[in-house]
C-alpha positions in Angstrom: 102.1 108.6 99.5 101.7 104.8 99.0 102.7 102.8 102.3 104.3 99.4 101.8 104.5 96.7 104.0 107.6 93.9 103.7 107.2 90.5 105.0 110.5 89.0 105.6 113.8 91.1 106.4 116.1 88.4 105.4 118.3 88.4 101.8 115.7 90.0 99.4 113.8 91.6 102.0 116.9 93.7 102.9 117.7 94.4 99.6 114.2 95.6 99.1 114.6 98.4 101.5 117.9 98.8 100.4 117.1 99.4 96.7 114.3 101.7 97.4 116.7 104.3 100.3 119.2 103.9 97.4 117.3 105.0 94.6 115.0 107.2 96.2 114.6 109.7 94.2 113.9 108.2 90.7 112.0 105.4 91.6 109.4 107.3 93.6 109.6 109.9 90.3 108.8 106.8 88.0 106.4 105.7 89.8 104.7 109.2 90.1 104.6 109.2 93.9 106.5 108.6 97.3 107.2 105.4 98.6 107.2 104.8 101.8 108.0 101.5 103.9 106.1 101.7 106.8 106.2 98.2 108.0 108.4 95.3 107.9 107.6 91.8 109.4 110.1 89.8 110.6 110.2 87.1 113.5 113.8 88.2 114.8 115.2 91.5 116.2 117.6 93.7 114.5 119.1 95.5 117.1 121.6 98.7 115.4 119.4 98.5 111.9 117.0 101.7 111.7 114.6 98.7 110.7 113.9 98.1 113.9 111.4 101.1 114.1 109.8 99.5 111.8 109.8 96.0 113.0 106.8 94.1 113.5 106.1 90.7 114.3 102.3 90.4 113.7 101.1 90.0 110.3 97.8 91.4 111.6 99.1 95.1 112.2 99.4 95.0 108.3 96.5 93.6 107.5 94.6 95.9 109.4 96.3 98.7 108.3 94.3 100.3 105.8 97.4 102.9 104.9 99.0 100.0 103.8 98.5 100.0 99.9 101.1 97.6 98.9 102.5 94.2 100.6 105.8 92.5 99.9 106.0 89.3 100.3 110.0 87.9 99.9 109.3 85.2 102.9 110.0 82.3 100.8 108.0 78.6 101.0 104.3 78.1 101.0 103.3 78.8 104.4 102.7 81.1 105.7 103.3 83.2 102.4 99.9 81.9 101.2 98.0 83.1 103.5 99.0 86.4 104.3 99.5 86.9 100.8 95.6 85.9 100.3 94.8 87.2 103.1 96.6 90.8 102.1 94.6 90.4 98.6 90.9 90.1 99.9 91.6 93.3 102.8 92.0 95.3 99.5 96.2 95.4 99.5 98.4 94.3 96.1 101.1 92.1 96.4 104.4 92.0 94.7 106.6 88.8 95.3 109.7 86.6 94.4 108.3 83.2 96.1 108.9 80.9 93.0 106.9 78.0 95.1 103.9 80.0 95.7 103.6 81.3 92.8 103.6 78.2 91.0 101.6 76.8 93.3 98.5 79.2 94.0 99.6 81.8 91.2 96.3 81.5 89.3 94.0 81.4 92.3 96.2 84.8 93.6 95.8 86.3 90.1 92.0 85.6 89.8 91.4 87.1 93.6 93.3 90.3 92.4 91.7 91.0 89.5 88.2 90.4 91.1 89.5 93.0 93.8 90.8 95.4 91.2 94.3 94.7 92.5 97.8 93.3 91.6 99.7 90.1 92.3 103.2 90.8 90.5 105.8 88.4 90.6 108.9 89.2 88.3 111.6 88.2 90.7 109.6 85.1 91.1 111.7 83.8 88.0 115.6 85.4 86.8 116.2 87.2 89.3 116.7 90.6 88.1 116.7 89.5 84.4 112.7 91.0 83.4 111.0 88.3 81.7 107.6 87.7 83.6 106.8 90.7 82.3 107.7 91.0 78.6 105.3 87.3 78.4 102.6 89.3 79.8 102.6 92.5 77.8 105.8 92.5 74.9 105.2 89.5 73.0 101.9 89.2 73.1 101.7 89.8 69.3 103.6 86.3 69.1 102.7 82.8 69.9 105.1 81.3 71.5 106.2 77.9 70.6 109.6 77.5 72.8 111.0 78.6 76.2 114.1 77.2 77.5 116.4 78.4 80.0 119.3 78.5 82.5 116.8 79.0 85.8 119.3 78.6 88.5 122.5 80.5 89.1 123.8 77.7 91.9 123.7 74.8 89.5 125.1 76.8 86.6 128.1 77.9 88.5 128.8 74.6 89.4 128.4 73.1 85.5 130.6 76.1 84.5 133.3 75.4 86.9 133.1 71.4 86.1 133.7 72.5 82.7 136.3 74.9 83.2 138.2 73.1 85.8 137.7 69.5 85.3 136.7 69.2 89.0 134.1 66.6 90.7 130.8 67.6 91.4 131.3 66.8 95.3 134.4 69.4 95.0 132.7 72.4 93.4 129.6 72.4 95.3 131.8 72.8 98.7 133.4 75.4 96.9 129.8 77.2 95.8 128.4 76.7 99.4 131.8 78.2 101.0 131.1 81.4 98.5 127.8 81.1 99.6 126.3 80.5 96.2 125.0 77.4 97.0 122.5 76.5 100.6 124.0 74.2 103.6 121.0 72.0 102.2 121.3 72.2 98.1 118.9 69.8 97.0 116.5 72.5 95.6 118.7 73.5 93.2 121.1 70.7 92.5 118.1 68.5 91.9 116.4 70.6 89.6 113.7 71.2 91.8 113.8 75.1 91.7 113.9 75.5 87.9 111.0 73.1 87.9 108.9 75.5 89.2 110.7 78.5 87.3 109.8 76.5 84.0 106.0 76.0 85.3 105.7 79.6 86.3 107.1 80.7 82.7 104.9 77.9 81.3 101.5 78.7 82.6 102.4 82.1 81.5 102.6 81.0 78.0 99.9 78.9 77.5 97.2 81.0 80.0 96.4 78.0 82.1 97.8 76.5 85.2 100.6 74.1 84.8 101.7 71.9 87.3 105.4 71.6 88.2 104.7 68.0 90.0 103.7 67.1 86.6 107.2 68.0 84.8 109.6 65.2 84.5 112.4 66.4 86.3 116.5 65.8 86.9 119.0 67.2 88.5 123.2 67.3 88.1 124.4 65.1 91.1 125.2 62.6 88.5 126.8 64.4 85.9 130.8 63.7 86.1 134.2 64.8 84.9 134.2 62.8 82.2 130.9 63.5 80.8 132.8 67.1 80.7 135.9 65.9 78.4 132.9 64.3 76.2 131.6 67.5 75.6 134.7 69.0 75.2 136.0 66.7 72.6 132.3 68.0 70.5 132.9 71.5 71.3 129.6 71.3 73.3 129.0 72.2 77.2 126.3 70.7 79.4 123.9 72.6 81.3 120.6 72.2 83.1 117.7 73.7 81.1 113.9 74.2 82.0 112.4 73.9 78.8 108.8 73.8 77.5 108.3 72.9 73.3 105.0 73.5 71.4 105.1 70.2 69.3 102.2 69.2 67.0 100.0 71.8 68.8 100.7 70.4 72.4 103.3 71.9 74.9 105.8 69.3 76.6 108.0 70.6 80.0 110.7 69.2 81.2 114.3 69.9 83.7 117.7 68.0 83.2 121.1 68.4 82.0 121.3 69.0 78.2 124.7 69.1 76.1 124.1 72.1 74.0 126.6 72.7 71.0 128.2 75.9 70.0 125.3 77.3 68.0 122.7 77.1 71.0 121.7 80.7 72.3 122.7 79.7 75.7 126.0 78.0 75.2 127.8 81.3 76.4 125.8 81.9 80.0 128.1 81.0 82.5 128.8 81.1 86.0 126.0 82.3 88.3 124.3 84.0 85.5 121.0 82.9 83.8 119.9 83.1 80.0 116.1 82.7 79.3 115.5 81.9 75.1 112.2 83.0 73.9 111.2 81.9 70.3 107.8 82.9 68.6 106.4 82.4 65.1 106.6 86.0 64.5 109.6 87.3 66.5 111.2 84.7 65.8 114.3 84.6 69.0 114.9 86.6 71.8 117.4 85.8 74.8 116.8 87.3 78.4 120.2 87.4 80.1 121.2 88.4 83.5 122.3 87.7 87.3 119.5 84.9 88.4 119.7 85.5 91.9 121.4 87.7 94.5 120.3 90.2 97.1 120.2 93.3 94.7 119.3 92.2 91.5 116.5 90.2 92.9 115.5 93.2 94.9 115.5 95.3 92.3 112.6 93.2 90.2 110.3 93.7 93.3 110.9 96.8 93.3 110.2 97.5 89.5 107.0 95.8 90.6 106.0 98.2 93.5 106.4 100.7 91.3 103.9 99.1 88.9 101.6 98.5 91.5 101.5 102.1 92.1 101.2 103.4 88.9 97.9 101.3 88.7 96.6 101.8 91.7 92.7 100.5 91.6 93.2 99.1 87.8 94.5 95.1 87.1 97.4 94.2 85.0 95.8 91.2 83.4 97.6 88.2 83.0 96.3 85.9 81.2 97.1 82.9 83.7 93.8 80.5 84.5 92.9 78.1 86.8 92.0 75.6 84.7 95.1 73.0 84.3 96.7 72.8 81.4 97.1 68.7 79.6 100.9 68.8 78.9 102.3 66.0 76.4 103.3 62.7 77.7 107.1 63.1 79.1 107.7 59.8 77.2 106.5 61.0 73.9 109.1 63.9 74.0 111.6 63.4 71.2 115.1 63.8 72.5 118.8 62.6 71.1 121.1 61.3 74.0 124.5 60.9 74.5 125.7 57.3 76.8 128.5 56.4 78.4 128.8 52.4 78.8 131.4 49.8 80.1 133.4 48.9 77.1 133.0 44.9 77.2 135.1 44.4 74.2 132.7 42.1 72.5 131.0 42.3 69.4 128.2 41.5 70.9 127.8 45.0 72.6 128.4 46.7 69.3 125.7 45.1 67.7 123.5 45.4 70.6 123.9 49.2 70.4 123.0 49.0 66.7 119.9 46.7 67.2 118.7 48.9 70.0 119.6 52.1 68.5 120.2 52.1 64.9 123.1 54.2 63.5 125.4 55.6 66.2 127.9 58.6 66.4 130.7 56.8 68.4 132.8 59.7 70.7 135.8 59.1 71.9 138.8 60.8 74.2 141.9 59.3 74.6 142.4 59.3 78.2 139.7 57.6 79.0 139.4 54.1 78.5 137.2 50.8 79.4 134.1 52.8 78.0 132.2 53.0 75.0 130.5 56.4 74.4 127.7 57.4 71.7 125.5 59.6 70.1 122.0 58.3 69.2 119.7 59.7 67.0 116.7 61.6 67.8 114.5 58.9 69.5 111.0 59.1 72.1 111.9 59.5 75.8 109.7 56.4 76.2 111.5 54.4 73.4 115.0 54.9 74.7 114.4 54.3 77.9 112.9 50.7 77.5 116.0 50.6 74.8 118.9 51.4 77.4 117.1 49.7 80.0 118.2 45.9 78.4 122.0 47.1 78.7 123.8 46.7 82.0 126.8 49.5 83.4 125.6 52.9 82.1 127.8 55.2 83.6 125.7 58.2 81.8 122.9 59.4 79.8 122.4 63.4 78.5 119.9 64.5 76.1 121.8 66.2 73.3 121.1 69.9 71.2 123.4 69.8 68.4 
């Protein structure tokens, strides 16, 4: 019998012992013997759940439980995940997760302490949700280098693009609307900032290049200032606008970076929509792949746990290595980054403006849509984040400014 102990009965944690009473049966048959929950830690009292016989409130039962084979950590936030989870590691326990902020915070110290210990410290849920990508980087395409990765890492901000797009509604409108559904937190800045798929797109990062990879270090923006009109833009070029964590191998270095992108029909992940995510792998031998899937959610986040419990059982005294050091990784220069941009200016009527635009910009793709008006809108060719910004910085009411993939 392996003994599992889950730290935090809230969303995930629920579903966790949901998912494994559920399917019973064939997960303890995959994993080639019986699971059993013995603990759960929680601060609060669930009076009516069969949890509560359970239910403890003192991390250090667990830890000094040596039945305990397996913890689960689903607590969210840095502390005190960290240390029990390090804590769990060194008193000879492996550790399966879905805290996105530890992991890309301490995931290289909590990898190197669990292979020293002949352990695990799995994390699939940590990034997708459900969607299994953690763990094809680690062991399916390891034949490939992998020169791109660039997804749609958070359900809540994708629901709300989608239904900008689909709806022509304000931003301030459809995030009520996703908090009332409960797709989107009382408090949203995580995710409407950008902040979560930041470290989603470090986590996926350090994965790819084997070295730690900072997510304070990857220029980041959110959507709060993407509008209705930037919408019938992209409309009027068959294009949509979503927020994408992406990391490109150019010239032999790797550059990160979050923010709203207008992606054209041909892009991989013009079709992911709503609360979905969609996760495009390219590698010089593979070529593309796409990882697509619910992001979030009680069960299908649950269920990646789970699919790592039952690999934690199944190498029970043996590491699954990942190759994920400690030693940072240099990323490129955010402001060396080539990117295209859309703007949206104030139309000043003057031909001043126009050839200001060209000076500063060379050749541009003008847009236009005819109900809105006192605007000039433009496509720029494919210019240095550095150069463009000291470029638009000399030009005064810019309503808007997307990078462009089409």
């Amino acid at each position: 019998m392996a003994n599992i102990a889950v730290l935090g009965y809230g969303t995930v944690g629920s579903g966790v012992v949901e998912v494994l009473r559920t399917n019973r049966e064939s997960i303890n048959k995959r994993a080639g013997d019986e699971i059993h929950v013995k603990y759960v830690l929680d601060l609060r009292e669930f009076e009516g759940d069969p949890v509560q016989e359970i239910l403890v409130h003192d991390f250090n039962i667990i830890l000094q439980d040596p039945e305990v084979d397996i913890v689960v950590e689903v607590m969210g936030g840095v502390e005190p995940a960290y240390t029990f989870t390090k804590e769990a590691l060194l008193a000879g326990k492996s550790v399966c997760t879905s805290n996105k902020e530890l992991v890309a915070k301490h995931g290289a110290e909590l990898l190197a302490i669990a292979k020293e210990k002949h352990l695990n410290y799995l994390f699939e849920a940590s990034v997708g949700g459900g969607i299994p990508i953690i763990r094809p980087l680690n062991s399916s395409l390891t034949a490939d280098e992998i020169t791109e990765i660039t997804g749609i890492l958070n359900g809540t901000t994708n629901y709300i693009l989608t239904e900008m797009a689909e709806k022509g509604a304000a931003f301030e409108d459809v995030l009520k609307d996703a908090q009332d559904k409960g797709y989107a937190e009382r408090n949203p800045e995580a995710d409407v900032e950008g902040y979560d798929a930041c470290r989603k797109i470090a986590i996926l990062t350090s994965l790819v290049v084997g070295e730690q990879v900072d997510y304070e270090k990857i220029h980041t923006e959110g959507i709060t200032k993407i509008t209705e009109k930037d919408f019938q833009y992209a409309k009027a070029l068959k294009a949509s606008i979503k927020l994408l964590g992406t990391s490109k191998k150019i010239d032999g270095t790797f550059y990160s970076m979050v923010a709203p992108v207008m992606i054209g029909e041909q892009h991989p992940l013009i079709s992911v929509n709503g609360v979905f995510n969609g996760i495009f792998v390219h590698g010089n031998v593979l070529d593309d792949v796409m990882f697509y899937g619910r992001g979030a959610g009680k069960l299908p986040t649950a269920s990646a746990v789970v699919s790592d419990v039952v690999d934690a059982v199944k190498h029970k005294g043996c590491n699954i290595m990942t190759i994920w050091d400690e030693r940072k990784n240099n990323l490129g220069k955010y402001e060396d980054l080539p990117n295209r941009f859309f703007v949206r200016i104030k139309d000043q009527n003057t031909q001043d403006l126009l050839s200001g635009i060209q000076e500063a910009f060379g050749e541009v793709s003008y847009v236009k849509v005819p109900e809105i008006t006192g605007e000039l809108a433009f496509l720029t060719k494919e210019l240095r984040e550095g150069d463009f910004a000291e470029k638009i910085a000399g030009f005064d009411d810019v309503y808007s400014v997307i990078r462009v993939d089409f």
